[in-house]
TORPA-259774 format. One record per atom (N, C-alpha, C): residue number from 1; residue in one letter; chain; atom name; x, y negated, z. Coordinates in steps of 0.1 Angstrom, whole numbers, plus 5000, padded with zeros to 4 digits. Layout:
N
REC voba fise ronu miti   px   py   pz
REC  NUM    a    A   CA    X    Y    Z
...
This chain:
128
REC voba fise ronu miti   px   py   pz
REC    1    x    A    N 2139 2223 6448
REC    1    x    A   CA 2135 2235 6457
REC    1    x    A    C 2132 2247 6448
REC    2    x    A    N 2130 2256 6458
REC    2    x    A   CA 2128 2273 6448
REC    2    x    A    C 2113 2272 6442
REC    3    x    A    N 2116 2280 6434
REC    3    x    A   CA 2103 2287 6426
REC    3    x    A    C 2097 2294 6430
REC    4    x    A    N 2088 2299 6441
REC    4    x    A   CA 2085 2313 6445
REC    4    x    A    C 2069 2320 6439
REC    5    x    A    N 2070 2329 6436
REC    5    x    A   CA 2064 2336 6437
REC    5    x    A    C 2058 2348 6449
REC    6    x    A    N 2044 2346 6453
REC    6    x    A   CA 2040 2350 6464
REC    6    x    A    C 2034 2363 6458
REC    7    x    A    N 2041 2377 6465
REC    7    x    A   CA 2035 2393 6456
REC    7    x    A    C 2028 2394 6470
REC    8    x    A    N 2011 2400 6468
REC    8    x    A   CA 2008 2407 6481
REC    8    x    A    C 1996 2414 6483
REC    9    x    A    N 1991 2418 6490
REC    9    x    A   CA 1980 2427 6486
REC    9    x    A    C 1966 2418 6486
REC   10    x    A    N 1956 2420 6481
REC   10    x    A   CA 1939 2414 6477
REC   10    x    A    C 1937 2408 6497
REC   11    x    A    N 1936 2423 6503
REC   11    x    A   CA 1936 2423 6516
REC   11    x    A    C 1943 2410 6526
REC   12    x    A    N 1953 2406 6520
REC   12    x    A   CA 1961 2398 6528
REC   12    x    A    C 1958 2385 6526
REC   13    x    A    N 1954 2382 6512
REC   13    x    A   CA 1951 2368 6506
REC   13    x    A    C 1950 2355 6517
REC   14    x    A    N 1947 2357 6528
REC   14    x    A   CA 1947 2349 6538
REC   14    x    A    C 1962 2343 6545
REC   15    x    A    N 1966 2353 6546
REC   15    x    A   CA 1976 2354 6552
REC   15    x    A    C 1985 2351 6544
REC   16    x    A    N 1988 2353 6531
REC   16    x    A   CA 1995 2348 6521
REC   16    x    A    C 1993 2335 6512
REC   17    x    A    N 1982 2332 6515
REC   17    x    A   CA 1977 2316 6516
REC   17    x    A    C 1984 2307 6526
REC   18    x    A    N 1982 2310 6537
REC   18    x    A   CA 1990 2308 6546
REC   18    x    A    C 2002 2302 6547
REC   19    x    A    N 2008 2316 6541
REC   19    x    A   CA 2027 2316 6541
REC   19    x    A    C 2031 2304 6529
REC   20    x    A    N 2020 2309 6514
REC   20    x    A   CA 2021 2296 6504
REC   20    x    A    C 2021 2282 6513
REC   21    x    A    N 2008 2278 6518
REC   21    x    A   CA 2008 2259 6524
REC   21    x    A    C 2020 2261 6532
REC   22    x    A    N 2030 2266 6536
REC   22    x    A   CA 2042 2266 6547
REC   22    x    A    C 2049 2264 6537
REC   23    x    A    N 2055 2271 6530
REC   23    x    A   CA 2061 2270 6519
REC   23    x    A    C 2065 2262 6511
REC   24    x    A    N 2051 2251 6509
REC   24    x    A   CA 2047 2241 6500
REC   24    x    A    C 2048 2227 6509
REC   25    x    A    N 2046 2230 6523
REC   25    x    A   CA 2052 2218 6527
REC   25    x    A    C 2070 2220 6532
REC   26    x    A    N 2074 2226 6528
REC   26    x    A   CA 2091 2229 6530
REC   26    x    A    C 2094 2220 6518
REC   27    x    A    N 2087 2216 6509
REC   27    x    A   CA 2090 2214 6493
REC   27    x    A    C 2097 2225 6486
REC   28    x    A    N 2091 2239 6486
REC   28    x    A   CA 2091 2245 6471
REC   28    x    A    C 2080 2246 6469
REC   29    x    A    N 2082 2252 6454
REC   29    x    A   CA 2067 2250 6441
REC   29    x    A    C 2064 2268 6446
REC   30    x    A    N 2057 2272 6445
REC   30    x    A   CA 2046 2285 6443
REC   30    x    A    C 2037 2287 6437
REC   31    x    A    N 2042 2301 6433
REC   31    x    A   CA 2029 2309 6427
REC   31    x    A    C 2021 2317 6432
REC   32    x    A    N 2005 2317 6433
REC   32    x    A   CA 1996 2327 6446
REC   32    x    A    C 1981 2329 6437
REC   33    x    A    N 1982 2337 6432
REC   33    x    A   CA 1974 2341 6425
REC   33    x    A    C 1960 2336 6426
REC   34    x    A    N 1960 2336 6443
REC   34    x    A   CA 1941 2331 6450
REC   34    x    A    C 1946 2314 6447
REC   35    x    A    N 1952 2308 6443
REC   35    x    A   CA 1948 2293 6438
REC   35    x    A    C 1950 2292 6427
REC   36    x    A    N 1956 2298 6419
REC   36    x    A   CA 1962 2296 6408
REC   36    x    A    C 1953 2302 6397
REC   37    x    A    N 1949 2315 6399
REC   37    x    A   CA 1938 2317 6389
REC   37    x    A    C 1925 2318 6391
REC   38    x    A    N 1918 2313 6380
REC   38    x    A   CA 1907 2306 6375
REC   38    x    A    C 1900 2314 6372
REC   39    x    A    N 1885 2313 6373
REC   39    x    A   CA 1875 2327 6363
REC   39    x    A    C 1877 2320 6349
REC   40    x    A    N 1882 2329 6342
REC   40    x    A   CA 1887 2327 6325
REC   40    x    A    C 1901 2330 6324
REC   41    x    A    N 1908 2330 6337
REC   41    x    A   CA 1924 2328 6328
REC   41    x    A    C 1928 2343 6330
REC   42    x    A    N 1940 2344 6323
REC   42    x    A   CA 1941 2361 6323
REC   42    x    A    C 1952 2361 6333
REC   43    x    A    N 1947 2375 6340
REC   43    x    A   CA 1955 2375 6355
REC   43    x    A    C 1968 2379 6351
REC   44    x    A    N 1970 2389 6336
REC   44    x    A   CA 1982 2393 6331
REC   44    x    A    C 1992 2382 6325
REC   45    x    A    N 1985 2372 6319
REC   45    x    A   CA 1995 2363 6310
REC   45    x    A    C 2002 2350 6324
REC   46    x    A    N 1990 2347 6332
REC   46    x    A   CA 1993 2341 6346
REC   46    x    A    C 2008 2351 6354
REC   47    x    A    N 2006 2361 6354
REC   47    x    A   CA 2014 2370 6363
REC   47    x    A    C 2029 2366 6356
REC   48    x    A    N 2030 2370 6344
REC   48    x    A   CA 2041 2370 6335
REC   48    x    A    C 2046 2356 6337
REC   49    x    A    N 2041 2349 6333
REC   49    x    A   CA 2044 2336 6336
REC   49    x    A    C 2047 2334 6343
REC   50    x    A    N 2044 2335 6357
REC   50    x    A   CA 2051 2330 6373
REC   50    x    A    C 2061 2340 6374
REC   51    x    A    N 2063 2352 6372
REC   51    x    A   CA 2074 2361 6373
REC   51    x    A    C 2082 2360 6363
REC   52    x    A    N 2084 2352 6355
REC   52    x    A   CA 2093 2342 6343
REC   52    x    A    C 2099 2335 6349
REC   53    x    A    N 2088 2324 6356
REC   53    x    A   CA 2102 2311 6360
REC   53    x    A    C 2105 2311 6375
REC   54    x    A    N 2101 2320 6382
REC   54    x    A   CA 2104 2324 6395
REC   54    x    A    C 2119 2327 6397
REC   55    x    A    N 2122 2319 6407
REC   55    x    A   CA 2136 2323 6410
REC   55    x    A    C 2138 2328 6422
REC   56    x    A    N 2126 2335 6432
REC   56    x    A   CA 2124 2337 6439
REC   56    x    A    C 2110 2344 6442
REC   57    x    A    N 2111 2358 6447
REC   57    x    A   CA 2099 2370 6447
REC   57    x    A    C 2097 2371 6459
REC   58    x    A    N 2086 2368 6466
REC   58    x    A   CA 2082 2372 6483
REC   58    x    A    C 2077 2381 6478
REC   59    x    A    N 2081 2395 6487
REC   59    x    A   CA 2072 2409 6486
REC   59    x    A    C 2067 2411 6499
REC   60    x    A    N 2054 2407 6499
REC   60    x    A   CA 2049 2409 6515
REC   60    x    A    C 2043 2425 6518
REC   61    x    A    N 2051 2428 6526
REC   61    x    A   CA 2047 2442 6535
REC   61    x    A    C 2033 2439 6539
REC   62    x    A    N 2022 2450 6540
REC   62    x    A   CA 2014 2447 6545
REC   62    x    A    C 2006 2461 6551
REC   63    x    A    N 2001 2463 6559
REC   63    x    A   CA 1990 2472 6567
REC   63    x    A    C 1984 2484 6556
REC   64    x    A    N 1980 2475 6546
REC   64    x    A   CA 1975 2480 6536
REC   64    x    A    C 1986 2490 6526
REC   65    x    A    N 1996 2484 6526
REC   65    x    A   CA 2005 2493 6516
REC   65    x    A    C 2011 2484 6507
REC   66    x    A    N 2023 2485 6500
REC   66    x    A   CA 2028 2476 6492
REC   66    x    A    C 2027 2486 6477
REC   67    x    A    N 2020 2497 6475
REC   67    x    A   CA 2018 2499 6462
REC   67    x    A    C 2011 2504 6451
REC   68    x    A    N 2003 2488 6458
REC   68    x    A   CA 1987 2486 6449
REC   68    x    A    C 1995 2484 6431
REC   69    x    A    N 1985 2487 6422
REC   69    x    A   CA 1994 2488 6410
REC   69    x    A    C 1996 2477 6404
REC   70    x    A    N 1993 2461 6408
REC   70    x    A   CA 1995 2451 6404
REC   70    x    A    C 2011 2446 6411
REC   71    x    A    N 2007 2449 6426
REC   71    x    A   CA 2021 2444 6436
REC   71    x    A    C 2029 2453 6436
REC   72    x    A    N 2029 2464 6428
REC   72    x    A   CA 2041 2471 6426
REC   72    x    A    C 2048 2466 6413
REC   73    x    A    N 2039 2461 6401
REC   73    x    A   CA 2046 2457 6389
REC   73    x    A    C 2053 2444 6394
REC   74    x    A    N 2048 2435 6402
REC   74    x    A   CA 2054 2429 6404
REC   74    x    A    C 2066 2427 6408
REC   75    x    A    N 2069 2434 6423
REC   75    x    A   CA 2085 2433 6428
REC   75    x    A    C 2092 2445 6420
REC   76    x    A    N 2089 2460 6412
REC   76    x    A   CA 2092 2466 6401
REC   76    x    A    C 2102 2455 6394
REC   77    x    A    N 2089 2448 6384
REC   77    x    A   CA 2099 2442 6377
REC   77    x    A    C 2109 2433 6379
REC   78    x    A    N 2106 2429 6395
REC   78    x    A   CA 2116 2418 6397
REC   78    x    A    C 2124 2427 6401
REC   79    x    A    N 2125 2435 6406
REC   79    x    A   CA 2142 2444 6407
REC   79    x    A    C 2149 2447 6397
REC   80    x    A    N 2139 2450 6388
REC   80    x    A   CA 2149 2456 6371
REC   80    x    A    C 2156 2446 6367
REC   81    x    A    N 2150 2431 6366
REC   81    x    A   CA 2157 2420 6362
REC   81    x    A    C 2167 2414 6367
REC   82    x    A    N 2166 2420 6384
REC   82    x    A   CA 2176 2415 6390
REC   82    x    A    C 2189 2423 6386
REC   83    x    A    N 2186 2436 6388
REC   83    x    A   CA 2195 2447 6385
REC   83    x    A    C 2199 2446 6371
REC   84    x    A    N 2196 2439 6363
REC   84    x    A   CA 2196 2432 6350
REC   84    x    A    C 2209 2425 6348
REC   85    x    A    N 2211 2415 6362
REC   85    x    A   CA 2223 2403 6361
REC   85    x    A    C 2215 2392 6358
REC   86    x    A    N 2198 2388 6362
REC   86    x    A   CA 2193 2380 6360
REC   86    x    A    C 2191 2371 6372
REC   87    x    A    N 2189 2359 6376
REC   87    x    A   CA 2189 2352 6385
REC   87    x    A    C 2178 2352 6395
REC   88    x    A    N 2174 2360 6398
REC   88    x    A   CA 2160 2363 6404
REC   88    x    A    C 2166 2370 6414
REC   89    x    A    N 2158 2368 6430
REC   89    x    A   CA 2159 2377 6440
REC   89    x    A    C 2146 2378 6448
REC   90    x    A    N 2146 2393 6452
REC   90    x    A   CA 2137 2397 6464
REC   90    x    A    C 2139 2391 6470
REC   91    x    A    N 2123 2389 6484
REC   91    x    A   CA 2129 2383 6495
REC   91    x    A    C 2117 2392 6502
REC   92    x    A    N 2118 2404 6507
REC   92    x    A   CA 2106 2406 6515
REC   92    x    A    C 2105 2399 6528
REC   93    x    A    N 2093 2400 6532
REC   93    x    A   CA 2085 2398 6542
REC   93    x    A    C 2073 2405 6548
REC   94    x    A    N 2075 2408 6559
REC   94    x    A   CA 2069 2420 6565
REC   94    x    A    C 2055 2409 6576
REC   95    x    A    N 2042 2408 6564
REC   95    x    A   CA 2033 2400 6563
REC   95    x    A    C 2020 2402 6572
REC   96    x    A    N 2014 2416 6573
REC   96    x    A   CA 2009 2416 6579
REC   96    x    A    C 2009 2429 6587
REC   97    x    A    N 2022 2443 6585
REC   97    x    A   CA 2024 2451 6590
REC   97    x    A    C 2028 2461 6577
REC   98    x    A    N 2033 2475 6576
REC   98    x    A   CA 2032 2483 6569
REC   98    x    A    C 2049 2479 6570
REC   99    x    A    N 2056 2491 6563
REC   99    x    A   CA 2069 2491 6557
REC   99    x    A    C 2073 2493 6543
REC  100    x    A    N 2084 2491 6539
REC  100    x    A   CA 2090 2486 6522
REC  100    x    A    C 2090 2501 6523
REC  101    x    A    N 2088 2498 6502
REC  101    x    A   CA 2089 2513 6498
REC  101    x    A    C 2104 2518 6496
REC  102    x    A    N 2107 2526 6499
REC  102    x    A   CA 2123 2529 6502
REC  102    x    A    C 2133 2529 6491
REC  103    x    A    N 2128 2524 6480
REC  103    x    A   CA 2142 2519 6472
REC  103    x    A    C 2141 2499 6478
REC  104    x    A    N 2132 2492 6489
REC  104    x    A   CA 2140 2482 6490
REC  104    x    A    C 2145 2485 6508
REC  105    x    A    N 2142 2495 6508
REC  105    x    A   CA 2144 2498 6528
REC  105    x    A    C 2155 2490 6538
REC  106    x    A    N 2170 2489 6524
REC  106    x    A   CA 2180 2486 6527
REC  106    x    A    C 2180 2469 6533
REC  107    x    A    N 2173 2461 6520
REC  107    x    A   CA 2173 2450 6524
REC  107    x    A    C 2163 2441 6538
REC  108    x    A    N 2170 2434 6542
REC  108    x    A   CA 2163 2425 6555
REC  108    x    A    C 2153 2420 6551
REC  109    x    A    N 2146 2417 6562
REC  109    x    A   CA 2131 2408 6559
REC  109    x    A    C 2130 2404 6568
REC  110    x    A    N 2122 2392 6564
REC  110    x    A   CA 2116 2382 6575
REC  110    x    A    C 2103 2393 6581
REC  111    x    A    N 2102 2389 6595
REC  111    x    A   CA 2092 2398 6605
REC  111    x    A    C 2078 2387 6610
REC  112    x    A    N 2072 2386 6595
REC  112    x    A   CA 2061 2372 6600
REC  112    x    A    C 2051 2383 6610
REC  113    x    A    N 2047 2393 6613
REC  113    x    A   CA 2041 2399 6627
REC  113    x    A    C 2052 2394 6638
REC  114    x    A    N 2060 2399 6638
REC  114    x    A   CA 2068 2395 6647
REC  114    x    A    C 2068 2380 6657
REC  115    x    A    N 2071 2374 6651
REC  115    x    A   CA 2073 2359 6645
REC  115    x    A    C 2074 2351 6639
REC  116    x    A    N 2058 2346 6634
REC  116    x    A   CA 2055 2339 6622
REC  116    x    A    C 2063 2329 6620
REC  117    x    A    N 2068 2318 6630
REC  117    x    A   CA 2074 2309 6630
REC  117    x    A    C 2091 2309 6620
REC  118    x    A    N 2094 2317 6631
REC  118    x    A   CA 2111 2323 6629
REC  118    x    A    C 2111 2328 6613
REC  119    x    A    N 2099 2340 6611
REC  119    x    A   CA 2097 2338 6598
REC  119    x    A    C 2099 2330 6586
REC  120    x    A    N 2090 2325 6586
REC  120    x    A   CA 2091 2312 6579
REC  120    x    A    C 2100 2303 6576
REC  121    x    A    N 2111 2298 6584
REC  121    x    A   CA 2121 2297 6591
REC  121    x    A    C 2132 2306 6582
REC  122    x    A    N 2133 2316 6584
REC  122    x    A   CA 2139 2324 6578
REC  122    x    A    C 2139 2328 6563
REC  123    x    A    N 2130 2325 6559
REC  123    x    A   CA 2124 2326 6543
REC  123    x    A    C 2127 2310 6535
REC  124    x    A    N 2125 2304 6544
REC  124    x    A   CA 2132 2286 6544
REC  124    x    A    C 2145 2289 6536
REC  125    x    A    N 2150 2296 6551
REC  125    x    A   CA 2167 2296 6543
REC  125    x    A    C 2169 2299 6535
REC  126    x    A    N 2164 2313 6532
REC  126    x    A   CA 2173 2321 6521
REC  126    x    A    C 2162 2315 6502
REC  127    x    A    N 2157 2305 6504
REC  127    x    A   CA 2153 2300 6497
REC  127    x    A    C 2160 2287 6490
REC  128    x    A    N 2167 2285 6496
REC  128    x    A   CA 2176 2275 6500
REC  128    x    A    C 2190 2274 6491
């Protein structure tokens, strides 16, 4: 199964918790910052890491805004690499409301307000 990496705002951590245990019972592996790091580990050498072997970037839209300056480096860099010829892809998801910043406007997203279910669902596949 995929690699994913879960991008999203402090704000959402719930909700992106969430979408990880769905995720993780589909059988793929994830990365989510609120389980994964530890008081001691470094949130930068952790980040690099999961955005290394990720073959898969959830960019969650959220209420709050998608470009807090951690969750911008993140889906950032995952576009450069893609745009690169690297094997990595976006997958937004529109998490707890708000809209993509307009260099990803083009691409589709899952509508977890919408329908968390279908969502999910939908993020399944293209994971797939």
């Amino acid at each position: 199964m995929a690699g994913v990496f879960i991008s999203h705002r402090g704000a959402d951590s719930a909700e992106a918790e969430k979408l990880g245990a769905e995720l993780v019972a589909r059988g793929h592996r994830i990365k989510l910052d609120v389980l994964d790091v530890k008081i001691g580990d470094s949130v930068v050498g952790w980040m690099d890491e999961g955005l290394t072997v990720a073959t898969h970037v959830v960019v969650c839209y959220s209420d709050a805004g998608v470009l807090a300056p951690w969750m911008s480096r993140e889906w950032m860099s995952t576009l450069a690499r893609q745009l690169e010829g690297e094997a990595v892809k976006l997958l937004p998801a529109r998490l707890t409301g708000g809209r993509p910043p307009a260099i990803l406007a083009d691409l589709k997203y899952a509508d977890l307000v919408a329908d968390w279910a279908r969502g999910v669902e939908e993020l399944d596949r293209a994971l797939r």
